[in-house]
C-alpha positions as CSV (number, residue, x, y, z in Angstrom):
1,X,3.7,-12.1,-13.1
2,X,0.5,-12.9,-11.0
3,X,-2.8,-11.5,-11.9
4,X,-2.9,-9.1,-9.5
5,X,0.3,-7.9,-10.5
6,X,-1.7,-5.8,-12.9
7,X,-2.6,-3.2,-10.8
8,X,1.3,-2.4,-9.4
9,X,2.3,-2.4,-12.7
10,X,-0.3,0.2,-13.8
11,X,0.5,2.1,-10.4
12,X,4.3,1.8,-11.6
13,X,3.7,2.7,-15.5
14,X,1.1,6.0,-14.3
15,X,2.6,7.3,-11.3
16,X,6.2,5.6,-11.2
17,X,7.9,8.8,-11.7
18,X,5.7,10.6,-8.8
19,X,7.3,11.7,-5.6
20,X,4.5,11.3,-2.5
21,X,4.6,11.1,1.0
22,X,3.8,8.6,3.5
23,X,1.3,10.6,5.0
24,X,-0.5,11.6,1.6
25,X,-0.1,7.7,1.1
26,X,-2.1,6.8,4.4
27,X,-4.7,9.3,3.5
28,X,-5.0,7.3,0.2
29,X,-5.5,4.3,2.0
30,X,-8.1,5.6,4.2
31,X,-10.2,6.8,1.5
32,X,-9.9,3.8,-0.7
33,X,-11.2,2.3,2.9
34,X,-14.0,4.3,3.0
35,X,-15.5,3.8,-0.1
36,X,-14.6,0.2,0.0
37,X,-15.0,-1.4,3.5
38,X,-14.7,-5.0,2.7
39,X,-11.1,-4.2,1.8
40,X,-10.2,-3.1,5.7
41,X,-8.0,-5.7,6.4
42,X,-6.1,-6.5,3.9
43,X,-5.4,-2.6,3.4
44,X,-4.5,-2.7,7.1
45,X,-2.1,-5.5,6.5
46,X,-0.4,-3.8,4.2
47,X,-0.2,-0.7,6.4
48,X,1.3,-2.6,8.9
49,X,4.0,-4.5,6.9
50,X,5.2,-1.2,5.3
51,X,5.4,0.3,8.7
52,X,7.8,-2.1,10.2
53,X,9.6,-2.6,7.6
54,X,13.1,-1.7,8.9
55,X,12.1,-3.4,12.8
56,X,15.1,-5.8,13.5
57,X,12.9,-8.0,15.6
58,X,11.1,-9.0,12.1
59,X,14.9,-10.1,10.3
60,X,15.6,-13.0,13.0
């Protein structure tokens, strides 16, 4: 396991069992965002990647 690992498994341990949706998910994101700016585009990576997750152009 990497070191930052530890937070997923945390998020997985607490909340594993949660149902959410996507949207409530973005809103997340754009707080966390808010309060911690440096973290913009990383958090926006991550955005993205989920996003397009199932785009055929990104298998080939």
């Amino acid at each position: 396991m990497y070191f930052t690992d530890r937070g997923i498994e945390e998020l997985e341990s607490r909340r594993g069992e949660e149902e959410v949706t996507l949207g409530w998910v973005a809103e997340q994101l754009r707080t966390f965002v808010d309060l911690n700016p440096d973290f913009e585009v990383p958090v926006e990576r991550l955005a993205t990647w989920l996003a397009r997750l199932d785009d055929e152009d990104d298998d080939e």
